[in-house]
C-alpha positions as CSV (number, residue, x, y, z in Angstrom):
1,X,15.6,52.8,67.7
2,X,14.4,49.4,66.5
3,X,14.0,51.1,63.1
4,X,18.1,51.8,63.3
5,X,18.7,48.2,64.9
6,X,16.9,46.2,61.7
7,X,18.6,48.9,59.2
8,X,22.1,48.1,60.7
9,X,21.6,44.1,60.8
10,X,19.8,44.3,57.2
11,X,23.1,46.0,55.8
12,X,25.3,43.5,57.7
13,X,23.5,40.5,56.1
14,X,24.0,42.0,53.1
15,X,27.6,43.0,53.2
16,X,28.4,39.2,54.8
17,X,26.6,37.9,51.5
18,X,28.6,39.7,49.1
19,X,31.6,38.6,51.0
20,X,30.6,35.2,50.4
21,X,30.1,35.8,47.2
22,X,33.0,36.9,45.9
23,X,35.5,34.2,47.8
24,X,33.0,31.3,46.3
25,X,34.2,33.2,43.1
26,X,37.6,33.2,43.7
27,X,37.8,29.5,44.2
28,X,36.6,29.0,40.4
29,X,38.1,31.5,38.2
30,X,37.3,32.1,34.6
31,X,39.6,30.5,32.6
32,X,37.6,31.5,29.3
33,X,38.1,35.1,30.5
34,X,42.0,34.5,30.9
35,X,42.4,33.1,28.0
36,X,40.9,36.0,25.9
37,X,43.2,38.5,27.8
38,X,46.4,36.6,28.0
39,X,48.8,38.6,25.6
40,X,51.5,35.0,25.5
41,X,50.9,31.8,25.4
42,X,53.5,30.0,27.3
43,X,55.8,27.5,25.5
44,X,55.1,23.9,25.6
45,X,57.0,21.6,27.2
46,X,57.7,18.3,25.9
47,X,58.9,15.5,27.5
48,X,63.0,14.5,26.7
49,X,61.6,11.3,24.6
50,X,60.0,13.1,22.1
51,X,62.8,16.2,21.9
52,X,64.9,13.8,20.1
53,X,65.8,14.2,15.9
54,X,64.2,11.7,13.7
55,X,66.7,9.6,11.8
56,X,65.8,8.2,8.5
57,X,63.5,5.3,7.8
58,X,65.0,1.8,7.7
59,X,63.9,-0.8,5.5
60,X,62.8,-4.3,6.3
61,X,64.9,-6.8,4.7
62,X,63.4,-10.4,4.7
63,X,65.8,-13.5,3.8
64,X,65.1,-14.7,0.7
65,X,64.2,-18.4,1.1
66,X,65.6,-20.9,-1.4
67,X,62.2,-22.5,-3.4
68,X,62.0,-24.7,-6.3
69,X,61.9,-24.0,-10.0
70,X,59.2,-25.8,-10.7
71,X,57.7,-23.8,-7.9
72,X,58.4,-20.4,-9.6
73,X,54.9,-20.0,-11.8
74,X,55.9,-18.1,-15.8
75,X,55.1,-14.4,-15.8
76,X,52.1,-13.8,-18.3
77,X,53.1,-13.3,-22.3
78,X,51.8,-11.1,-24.4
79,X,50.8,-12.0,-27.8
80,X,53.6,-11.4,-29.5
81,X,55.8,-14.0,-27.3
82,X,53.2,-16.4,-27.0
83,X,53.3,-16.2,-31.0
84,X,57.0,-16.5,-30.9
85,X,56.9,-19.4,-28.1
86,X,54.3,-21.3,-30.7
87,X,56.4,-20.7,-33.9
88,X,59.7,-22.5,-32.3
89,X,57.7,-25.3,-30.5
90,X,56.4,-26.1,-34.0
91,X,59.6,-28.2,-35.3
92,X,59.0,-30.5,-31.9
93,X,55.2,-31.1,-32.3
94,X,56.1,-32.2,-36.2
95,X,58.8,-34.7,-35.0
96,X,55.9,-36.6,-32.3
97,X,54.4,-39.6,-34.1
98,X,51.3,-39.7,-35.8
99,X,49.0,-41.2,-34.6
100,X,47.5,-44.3,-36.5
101,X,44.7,-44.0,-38.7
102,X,41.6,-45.7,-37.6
103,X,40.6,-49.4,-38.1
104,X,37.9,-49.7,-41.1
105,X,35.8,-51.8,-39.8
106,X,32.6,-51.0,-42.5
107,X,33.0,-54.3,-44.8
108,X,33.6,-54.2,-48.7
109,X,31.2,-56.6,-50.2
110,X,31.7,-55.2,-53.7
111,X,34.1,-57.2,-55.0
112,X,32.8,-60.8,-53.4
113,X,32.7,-63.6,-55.9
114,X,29.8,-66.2,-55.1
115,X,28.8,-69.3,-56.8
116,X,27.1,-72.3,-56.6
117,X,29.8,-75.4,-57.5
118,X,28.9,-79.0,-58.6
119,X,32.0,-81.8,-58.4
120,X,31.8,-84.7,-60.7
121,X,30.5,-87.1,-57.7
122,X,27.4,-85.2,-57.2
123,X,28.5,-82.7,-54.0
124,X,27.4,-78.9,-54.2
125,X,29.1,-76.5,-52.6
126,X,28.6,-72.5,-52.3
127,X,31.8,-70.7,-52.9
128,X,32.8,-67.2,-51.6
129,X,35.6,-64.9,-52.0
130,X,36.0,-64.2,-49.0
131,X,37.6,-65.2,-45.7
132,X,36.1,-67.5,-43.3
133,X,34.9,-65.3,-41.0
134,X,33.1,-62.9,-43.1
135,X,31.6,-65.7,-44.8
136,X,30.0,-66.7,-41.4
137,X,28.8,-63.7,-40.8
138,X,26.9,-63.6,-44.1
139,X,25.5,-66.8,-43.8
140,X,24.0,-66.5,-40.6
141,X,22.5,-63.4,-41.8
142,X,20.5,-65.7,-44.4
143,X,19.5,-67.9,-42.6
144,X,17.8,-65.2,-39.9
145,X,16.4,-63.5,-43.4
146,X,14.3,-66.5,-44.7
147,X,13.4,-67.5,-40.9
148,X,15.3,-71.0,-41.0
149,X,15.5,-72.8,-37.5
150,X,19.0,-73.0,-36.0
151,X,19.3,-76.0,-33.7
152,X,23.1,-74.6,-32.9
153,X,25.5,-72.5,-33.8
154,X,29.2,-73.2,-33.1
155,X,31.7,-70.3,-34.5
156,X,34.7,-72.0,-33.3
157,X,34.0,-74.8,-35.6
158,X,32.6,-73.3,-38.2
159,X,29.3,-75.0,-39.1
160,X,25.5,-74.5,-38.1
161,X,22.8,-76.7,-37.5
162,X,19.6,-76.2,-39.6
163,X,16.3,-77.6,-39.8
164,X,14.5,-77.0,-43.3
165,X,12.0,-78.2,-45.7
166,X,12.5,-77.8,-49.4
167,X,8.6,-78.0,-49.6
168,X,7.3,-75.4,-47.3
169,X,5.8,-72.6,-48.8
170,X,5.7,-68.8,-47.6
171,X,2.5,-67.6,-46.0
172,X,1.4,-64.8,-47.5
173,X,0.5,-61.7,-45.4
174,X,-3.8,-61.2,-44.7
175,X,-4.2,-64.9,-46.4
176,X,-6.6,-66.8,-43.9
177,X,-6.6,-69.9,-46.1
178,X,-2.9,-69.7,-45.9
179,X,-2.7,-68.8,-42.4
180,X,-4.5,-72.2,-41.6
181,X,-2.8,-74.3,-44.0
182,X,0.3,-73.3,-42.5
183,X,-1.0,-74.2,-39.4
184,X,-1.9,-77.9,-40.6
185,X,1.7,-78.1,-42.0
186,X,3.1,-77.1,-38.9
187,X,2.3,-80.4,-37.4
188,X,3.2,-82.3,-40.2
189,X,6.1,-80.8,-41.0
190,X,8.5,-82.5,-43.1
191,X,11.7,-80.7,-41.9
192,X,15.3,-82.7,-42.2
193,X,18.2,-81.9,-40.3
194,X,21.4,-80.2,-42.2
195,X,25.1,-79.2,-41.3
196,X,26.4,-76.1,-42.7
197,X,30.4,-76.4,-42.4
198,X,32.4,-73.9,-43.3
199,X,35.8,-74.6,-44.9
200,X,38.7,-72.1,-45.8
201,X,40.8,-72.1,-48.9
202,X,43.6,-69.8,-50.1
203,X,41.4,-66.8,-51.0
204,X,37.9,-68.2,-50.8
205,X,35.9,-69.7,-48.2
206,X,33.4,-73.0,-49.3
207,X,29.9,-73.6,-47.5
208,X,29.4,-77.4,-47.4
209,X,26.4,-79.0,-46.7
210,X,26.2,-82.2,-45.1
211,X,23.6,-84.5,-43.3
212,X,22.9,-85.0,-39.0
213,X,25.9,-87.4,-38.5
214,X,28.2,-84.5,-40.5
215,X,28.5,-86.9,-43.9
216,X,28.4,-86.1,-48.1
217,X,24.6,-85.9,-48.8
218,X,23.8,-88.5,-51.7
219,X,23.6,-86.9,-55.1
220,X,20.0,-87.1,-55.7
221,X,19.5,-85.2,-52.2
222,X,17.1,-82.5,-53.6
223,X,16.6,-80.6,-50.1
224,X,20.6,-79.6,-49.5
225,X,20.9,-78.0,-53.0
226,X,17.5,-76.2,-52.1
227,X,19.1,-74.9,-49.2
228,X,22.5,-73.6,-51.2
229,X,20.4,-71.8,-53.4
230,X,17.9,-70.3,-50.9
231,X,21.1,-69.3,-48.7
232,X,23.1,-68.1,-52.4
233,X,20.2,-65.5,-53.7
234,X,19.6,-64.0,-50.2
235,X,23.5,-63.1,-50.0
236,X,23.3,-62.4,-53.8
237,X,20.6,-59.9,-52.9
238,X,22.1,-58.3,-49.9
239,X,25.6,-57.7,-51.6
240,X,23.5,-55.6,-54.5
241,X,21.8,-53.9,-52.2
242,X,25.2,-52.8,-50.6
């Protein structure tokens, strides 16, 4: 009897669990399994919105805004035009004015007369053909050559300020005894005081030399002819080496 009691309660517990069972199933059905045996799918249904035709595409227009023409940058030209553009801006490049040639300023000395004058009262002048200021510019090159002393120089008025003896000799170069004879000299020096003026003709320029207080050396004044003649052969020498 007990046997029949556990068989029946057994077969209950197991009929109440495949009860269960299948309502859990119910409550999540296969939708993979539906799927495979629908035969139709069932129309979509789209909301009203989207039911609606679509018209055709409008275009943007933007106002065109109003710009300058010097604003407005030239499309690119291709050879051709840029030769044609080239060939008619020629006649207005050959109308512009030519520009000036340059200033020579490299001096001509080729063609410079110089002498060495004498007047019937005694006076020596050096004469140049060539305008005053040249002429200064050639003289003070001189007198830096042969190492005179220039107490002053005034351009303005034409005329320099030398010291010079007629007497002193040149040292020559690796000479001791020389060397300390000029030496000796140099504190005896015998150096007078000339003015160089520089006067202005019609085509010629005249070097006069004159004494410290600016007056006509006396004829027999050996150390201003010296000094026209040392000044004449260095400018004689520089124009043939031109």
């Amino acid at each position: 009897m007990n046997i029949n009691f556990s068989t029946r309660i057994l077969l209950a517990a197991l009929l109440l669990h495949v009860t269960a069972c299948s309502y859990i199933k119910s409550l999540f059905p296969d939708k993979e399994k539906d799927y495979q045996y629908t035969a139709e799918i069932p129309p979509l249904n789209l909301p009203a919105d989207l039911k609606k035709k679509p018209t055709s595409p409008v275009s943007e227009s933007r106002p065109v805004e109003d710009s300058n023409p010097s604003d407005i940058k030239p499309a690119m030209q291709t050879p051709a035009e840029a030769t044609a553009t080239g060939t008619d801006s020629a006649p207005v490049a050959q109308n512009e004015e030519e520009a000036p040639p340059p200033i020579e300023t490299v001096e001509k000395y080729e063609n410079i007369s110089l002498e060495l004058i004498r007047f019937n009262d005694g006076e020596n002048r050096l004469r140049l053909g060539a305008e005053k200021a040249r002429v200064w510019r050639m003289v003070s090159k001189a007198l830096s050559r042969k190492s005179i002393e220039v107490t002053n120089r005034n351009q303005d008025d034409a005329f320099f300020v030398v010291q010079f003896d007629p007497d002193e000799k040149k040292v020559e170069d690796g000479s001791l005894w020389d060397e300390a004879v000029f030496m000796f000299r140099g504190f005896q020096a015998d150096e007078q005081e000339y003015v160089l003026k520089l006067e202005e003709q019609d085509r010629h320029t005249e070097v006069i030399i004159l004494d410290k207080d600016q007056k006509p050396l006396p004829p027999d004044d050996k150390g201003g002819l010296a000094l026209l003649t040392l000044i004449q052969s260095t400018i004689a020498t520089d124009l043939a080496n031109k």
